[in-house]
C-alpha positions in Angstrom: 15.2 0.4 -26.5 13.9 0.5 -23.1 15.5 -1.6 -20.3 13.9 -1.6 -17.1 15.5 -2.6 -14.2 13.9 -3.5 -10.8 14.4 -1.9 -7.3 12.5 -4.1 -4.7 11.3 -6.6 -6.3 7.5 -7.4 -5.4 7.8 -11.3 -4.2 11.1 -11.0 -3.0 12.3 -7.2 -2.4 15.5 -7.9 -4.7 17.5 -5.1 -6.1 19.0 -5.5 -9.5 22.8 -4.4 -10.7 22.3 -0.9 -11.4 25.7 0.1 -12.3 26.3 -3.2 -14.8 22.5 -2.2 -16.1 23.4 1.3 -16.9 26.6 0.8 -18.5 25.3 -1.3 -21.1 21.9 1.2 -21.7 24.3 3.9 -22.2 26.7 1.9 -24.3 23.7 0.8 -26.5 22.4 4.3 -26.4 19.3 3.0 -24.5 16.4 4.2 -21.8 17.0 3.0 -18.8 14.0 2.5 -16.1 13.8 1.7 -12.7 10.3 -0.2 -11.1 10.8 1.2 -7.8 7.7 0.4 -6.3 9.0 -0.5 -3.0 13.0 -0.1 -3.3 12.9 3.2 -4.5 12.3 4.7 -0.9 15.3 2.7 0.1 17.5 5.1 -0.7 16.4 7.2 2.1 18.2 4.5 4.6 21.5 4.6 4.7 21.9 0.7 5.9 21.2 0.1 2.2 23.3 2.2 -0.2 24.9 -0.7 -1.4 21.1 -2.0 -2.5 20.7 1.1 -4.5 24.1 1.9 -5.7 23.7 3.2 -9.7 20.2 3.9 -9.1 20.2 7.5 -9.4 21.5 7.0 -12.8 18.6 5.6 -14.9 16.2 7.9 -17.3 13.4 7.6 -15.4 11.6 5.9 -12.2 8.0 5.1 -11.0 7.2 4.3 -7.2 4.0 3.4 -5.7 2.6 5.7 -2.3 0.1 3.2 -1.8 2.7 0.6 -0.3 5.2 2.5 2.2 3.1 6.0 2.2 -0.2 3.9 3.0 -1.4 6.4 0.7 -4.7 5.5 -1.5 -4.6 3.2 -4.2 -4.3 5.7 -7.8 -1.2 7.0 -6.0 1.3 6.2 -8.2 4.7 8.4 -9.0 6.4 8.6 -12.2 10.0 10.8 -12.1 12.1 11.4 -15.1 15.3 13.0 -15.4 14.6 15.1 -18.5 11.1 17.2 -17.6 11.2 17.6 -21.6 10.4 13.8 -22.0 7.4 13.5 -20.5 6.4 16.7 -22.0 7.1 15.4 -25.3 5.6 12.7 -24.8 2.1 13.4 -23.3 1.4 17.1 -24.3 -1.9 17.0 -25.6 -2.8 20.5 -27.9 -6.7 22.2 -28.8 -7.7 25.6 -28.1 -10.5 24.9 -25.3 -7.2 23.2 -23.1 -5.1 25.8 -21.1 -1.9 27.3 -22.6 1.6 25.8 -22.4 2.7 28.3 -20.6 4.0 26.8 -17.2 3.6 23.9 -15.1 0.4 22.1 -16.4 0.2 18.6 -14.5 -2.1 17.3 -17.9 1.0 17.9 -19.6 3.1 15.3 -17.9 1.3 12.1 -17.5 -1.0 10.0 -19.7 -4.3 12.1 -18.0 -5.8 14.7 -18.8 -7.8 15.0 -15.9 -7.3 12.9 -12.3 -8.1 13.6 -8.7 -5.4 15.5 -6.7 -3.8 12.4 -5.2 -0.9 14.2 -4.5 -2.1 16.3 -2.2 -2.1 12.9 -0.2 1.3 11.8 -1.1 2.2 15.8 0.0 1.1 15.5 3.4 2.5 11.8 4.3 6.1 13.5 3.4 5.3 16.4 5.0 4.1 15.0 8.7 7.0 12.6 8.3 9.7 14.1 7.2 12.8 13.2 5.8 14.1 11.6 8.9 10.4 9.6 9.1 10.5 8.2 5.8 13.7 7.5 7.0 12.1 5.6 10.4 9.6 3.7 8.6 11.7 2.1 6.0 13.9 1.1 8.2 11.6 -0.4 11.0 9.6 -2.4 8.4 12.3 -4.1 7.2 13.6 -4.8 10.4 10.5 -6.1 11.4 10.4 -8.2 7.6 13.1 -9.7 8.6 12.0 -10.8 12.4 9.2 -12.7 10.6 11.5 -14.5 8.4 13.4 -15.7 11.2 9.6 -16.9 13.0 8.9 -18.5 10.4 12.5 -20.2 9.3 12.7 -21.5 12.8 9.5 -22.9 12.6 10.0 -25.2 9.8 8.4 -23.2 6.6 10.3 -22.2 3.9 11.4 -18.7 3.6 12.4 -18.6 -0.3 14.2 -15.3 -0.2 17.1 -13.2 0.9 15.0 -10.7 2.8 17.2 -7.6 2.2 13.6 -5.0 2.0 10.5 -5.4 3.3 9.7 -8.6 1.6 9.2 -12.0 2.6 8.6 -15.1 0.3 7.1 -18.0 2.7 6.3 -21.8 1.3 4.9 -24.5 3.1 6.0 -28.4 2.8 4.2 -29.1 -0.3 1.9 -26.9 -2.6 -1.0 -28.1 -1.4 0.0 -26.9 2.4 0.8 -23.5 1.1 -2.5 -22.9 -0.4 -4.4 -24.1 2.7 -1.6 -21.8 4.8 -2.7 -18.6 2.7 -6.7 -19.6 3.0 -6.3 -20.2 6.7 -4.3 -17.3 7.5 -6.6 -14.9 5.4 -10.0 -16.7 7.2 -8.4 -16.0 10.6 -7.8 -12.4 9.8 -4.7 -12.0 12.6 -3.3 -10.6 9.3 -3.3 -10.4 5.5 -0.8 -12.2 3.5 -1.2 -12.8 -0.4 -0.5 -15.4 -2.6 2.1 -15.3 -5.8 3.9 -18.3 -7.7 7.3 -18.5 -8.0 9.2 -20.7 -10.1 6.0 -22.2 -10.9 5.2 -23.0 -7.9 2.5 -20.9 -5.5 4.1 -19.2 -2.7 2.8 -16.9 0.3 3.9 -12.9 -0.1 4.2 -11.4 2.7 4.8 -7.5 2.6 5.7 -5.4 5.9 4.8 -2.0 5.3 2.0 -0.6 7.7 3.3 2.3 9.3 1.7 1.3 12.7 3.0 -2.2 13.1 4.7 -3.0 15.8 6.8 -5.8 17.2 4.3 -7.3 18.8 1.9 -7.3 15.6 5.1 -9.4 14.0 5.0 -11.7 16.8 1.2 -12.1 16.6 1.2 -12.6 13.1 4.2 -15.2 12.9 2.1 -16.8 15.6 -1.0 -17.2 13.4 1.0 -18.4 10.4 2.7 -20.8 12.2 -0.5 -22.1 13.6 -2.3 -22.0 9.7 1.0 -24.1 8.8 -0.1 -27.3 10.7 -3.8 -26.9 9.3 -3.5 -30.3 7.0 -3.7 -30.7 3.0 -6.6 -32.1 1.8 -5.6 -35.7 0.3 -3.7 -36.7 2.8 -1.4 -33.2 2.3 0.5 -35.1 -1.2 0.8 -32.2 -4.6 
């Protein structure tokens, strides 16, 4: 049995109950795995260790370098605590392949062959350094939560706690929010993409460019407050 748990939570940036989660995988003899696309590099901020409490205590985690690490896309990072398990699991034996004799990277994920994306992922860390990673987590979700705060004072609806780098926006009606997400993408002041939630469709917005700024957030809210009183066609009714 698998369970897998979710840190950062792609719509919203929530963090599940990791120490309630692991308890009962452990009691019920099961994997536990953590999506940690975005909310795995929390734990390099202090300001949320209670987001990430238990954490450290799953089987395995995957995390994306595409989001935080700006990173190309096929940059994806799979961690397990038992080396053995992914060994196990993906080791792939004929005489023409090299020896299991030491580290062989074929040997540990589901390809045999694949570019060397982590030199990428090597030389974000490196430049940055802990305390950079560090930085940049913290300033994108400071700045996340500035453009909740534009946006709640402006009248939309910001559907989420905004605890990462997430925010979760919705306009008066569902028609509104998909002209908000066209306009806003056709005026190109930024990107924001669209997601449904409870059923209904919502705008995503994700903070994690390493060279925004506070003025970009102000800029941005700016333009999606202006795309908000664009009308819905028919009269604006879902």
């Amino acid at each position: 049995m698998v369970i897998c748990a979710q840190a950062g939570e792609v719509n919203t940036g929530a963090f599940d109950p990791f120490p309630a989660i692991g308890e009962w995988a452990r009691r019920h003899q099961a994997w536990m795995h953590v999506d940690g696309a975005f909310g795995l590099w929390a734990l390099t901020d202090p300001s949320r260790s209670h987001l990430t409490a238990g954490l450290a205590e799953a089987d395995s985690w995957a995390t994306d370098g595409h989001k935080w690490l700006n990173v190309p896309y096929d940059c994806g990072i799979a961690l397990a605590r038992r080396p053995g398990d992914l060994r196990r699991s993906f080791t792939a034996a004929a005489g023409y392949l090299p020896p299991d004799t030491g580290f062989e990277a074929a040997n540990l994920t589901p390809q045999s062959s694949q570019r060397t994306r982590q030199v990428e992922v090597w030389a974000v860390l490196r430049t940055l350094g802990r305390q950079g990673v560090t930085d940049l987590i913290t300033r994108t979700c400071r700045h996340a939560q500035t453009m909740a705060a534009y946006l709640s004072q402006a009248g939309l609806e910001v559907l989420n706690d905004v605890v990462l780098n997430q925010v979760l926006v919705r306009a008066a009606t569902d028609d509104h929010t998909r002209v908000l997400i066209a306009a806003v993408q056709q005026d190109g002041t930024c990107w924001c993409g669209p997601t449904v939630w409870q059923h209904r469709p919502a705008m995503r917005i994700s903070v994690s460019g390493w060279a925004t700024t506070a003025e970009d957030i102000r800029q941005s809210a700016d333009a999606i407050i202006a795309a908000a009183q664009l009308p819905a066609p028919g009269g604006g009714s879902d």
